[in-house]
C-alpha positions as CSV (number, residue, x, y, z in Angstrom):
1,X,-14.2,17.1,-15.7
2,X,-15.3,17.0,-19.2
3,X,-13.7,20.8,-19.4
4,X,-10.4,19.4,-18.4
5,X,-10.8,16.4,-21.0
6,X,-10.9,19.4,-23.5
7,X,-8.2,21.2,-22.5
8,X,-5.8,17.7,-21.9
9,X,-7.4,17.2,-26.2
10,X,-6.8,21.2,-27.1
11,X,-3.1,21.1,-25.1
12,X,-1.9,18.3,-26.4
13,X,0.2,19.5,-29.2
14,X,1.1,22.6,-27.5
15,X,2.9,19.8,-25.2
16,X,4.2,17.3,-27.7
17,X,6.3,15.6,-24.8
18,X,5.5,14.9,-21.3
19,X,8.4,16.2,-18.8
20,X,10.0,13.8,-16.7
21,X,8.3,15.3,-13.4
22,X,9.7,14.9,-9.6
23,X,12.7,12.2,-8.8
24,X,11.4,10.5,-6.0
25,X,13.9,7.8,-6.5
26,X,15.5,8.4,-2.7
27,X,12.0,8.4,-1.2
28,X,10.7,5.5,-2.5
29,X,14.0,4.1,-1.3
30,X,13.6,5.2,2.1
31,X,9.7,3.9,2.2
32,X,10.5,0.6,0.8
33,X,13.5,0.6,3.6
34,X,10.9,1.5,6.1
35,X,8.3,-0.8,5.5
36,X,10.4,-4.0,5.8
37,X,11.3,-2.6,8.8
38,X,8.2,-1.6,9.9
39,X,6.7,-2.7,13.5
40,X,2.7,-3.9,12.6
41,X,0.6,-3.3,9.7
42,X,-0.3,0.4,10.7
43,X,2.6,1.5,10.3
44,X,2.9,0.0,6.6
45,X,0.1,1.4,5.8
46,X,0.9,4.8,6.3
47,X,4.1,4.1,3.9
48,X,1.9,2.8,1.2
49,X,-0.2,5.6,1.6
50,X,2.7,7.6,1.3
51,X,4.0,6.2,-1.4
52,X,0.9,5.9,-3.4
53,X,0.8,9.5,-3.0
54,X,3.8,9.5,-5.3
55,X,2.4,6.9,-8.0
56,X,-0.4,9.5,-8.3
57,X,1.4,12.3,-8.9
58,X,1.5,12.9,-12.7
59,X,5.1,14.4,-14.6
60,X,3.3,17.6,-15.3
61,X,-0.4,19.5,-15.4
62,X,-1.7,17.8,-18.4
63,X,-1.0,14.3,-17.4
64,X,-2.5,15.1,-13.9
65,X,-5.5,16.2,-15.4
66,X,-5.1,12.8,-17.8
67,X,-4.8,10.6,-14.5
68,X,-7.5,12.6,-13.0
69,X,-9.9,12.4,-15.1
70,X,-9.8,8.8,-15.9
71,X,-9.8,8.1,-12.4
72,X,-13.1,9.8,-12.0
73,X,-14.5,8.0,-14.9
74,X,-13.3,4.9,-13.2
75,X,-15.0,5.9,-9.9
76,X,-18.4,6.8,-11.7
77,X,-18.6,3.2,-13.4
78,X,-17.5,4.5,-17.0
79,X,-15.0,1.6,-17.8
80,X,-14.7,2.5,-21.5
81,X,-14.4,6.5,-21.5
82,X,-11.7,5.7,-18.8
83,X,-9.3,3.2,-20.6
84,X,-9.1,5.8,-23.5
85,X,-8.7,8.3,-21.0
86,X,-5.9,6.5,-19.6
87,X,-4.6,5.3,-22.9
88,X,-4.4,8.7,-24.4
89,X,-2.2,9.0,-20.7
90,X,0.0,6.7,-21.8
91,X,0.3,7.9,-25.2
92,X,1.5,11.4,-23.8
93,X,4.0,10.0,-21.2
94,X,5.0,6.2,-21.7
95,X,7.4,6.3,-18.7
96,X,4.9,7.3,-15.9
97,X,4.0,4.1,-14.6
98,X,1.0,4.5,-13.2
99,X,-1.4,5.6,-16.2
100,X,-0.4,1.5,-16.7
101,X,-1.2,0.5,-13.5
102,X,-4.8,2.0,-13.8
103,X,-5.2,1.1,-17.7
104,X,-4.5,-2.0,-15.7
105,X,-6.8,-1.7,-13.2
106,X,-9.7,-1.2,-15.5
107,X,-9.1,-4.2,-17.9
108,X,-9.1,-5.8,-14.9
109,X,-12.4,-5.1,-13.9
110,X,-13.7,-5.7,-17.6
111,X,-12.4,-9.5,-17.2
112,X,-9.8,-8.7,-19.9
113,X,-6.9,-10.5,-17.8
114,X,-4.7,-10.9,-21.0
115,X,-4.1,-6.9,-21.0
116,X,-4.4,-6.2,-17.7
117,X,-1.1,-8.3,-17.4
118,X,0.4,-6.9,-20.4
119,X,-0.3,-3.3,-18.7
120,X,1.0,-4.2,-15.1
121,X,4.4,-5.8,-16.7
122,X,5.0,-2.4,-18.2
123,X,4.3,-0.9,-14.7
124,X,6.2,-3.0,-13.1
125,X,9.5,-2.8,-15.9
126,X,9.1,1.1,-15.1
127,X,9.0,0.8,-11.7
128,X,10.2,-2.4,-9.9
129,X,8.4,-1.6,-6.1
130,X,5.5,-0.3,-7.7
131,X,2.9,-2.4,-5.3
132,X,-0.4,-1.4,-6.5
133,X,1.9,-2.9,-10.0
134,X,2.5,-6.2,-8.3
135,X,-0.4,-6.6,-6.2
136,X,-2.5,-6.2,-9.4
137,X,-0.6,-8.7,-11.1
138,X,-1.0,-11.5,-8.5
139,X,-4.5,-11.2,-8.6
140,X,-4.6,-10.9,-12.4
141,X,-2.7,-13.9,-12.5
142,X,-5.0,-16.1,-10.4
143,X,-7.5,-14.9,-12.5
144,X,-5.6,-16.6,-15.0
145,X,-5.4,-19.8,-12.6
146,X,-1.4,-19.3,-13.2
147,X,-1.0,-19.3,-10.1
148,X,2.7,-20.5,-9.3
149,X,3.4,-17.4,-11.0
150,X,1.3,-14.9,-9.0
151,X,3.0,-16.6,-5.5
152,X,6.7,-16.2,-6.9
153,X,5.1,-12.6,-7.0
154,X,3.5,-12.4,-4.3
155,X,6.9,-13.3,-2.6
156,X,8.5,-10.5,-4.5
157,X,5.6,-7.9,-3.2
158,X,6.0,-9.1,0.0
159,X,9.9,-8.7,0.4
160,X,9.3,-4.8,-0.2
161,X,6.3,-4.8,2.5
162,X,6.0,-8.0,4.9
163,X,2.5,-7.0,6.1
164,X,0.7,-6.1,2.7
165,X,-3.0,-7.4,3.0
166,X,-2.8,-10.2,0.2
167,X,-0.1,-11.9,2.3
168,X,-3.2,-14.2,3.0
169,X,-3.1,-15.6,-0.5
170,X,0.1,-17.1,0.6
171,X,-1.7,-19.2,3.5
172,X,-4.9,-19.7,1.2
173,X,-2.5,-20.9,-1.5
174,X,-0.7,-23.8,1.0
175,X,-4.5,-24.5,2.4
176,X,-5.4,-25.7,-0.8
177,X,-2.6,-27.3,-2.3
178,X,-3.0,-29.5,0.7
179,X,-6.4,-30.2,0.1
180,X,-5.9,-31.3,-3.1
């Protein structure tokens, strides 16, 4: 890993701009089309798995390696090494949504609920039906006890895939408001 945090620093200004990568513009169409269709929750999650498979994959090489790498930080506890990781991601290629999402992920994690937000509205302006995007935001946003905002997205998540598992915070949300 640290070799290919190297070579992502060395190759850099070799690649001063980061492609645009695969269109999958009809795909996630057809998933999105799919899963509010879709039967029972097993077979939505196979479509999220398919189209996470698609958030993950980078424009080019060195933004792979980018995404890659701060994963892997992420995975081995190093919240700090990965945000740069990931914001040095961002830097190289400010369309790709998903070096947001995971920025936002890991500010997130860190309690920092302000930029996780700020992170996952990017995300989400990049790529409307980005559900890791939305799902994040929801739960940043009760973090934030805003929390008529995270259901009027929570409704919007779940108008793209009816069975996602957080459709719960939408009974736990009534529960209590009835409590009080």
């Amino acid at each position: 890993m640290k070799y290919s945090i190297i070579l992502s620093f060395l190759a850099a200004p070799a690649f001063a701009d980061c492609s645009v990568g695969t269109d999958y513009s009809e795909e996630i169409v057809q998933i999105v089309g799919q899963m509010q269709s879709a039967p029972d929750e097993g077979t939505a999650r196979v479509l999220a798995g398919q189209m996470w498979d698609i958030w993950l994959d980078a424009p080019d090489e060195l933004a792979q390696a980018m995404l890659d790498d701060g994963l892997a930080l992420l995975q081995m506890g190093d919240h700090i090494s990965s945000q740069a990781e990931l914001g040095e991601l961002i830097s190289y290629c400010p369309e790709y949504p998903e070096g947001y999402n995971q920025r936002a992920f890991v500010a997130f994690l860190q309690g920092d609920y302000a930029a996780a937000l700020a992170d996952l509205n990017i995300a989400i302006a990049l790529q409307p039906v980005h559900l890791g995007a939305l799902t994040g935001k929801v739960l940043t946003l009760i973090a934030l006890e805003r929390r008529d905002e995270a259901q009027a997205v929570l409704r919007a998540a779940l108008a793209i895939n009816p069975w996602l598992s957080e459709r719960a915070l939408i009974d736990l949300a009534k529960r209590l408001s009835d409590a009080l």
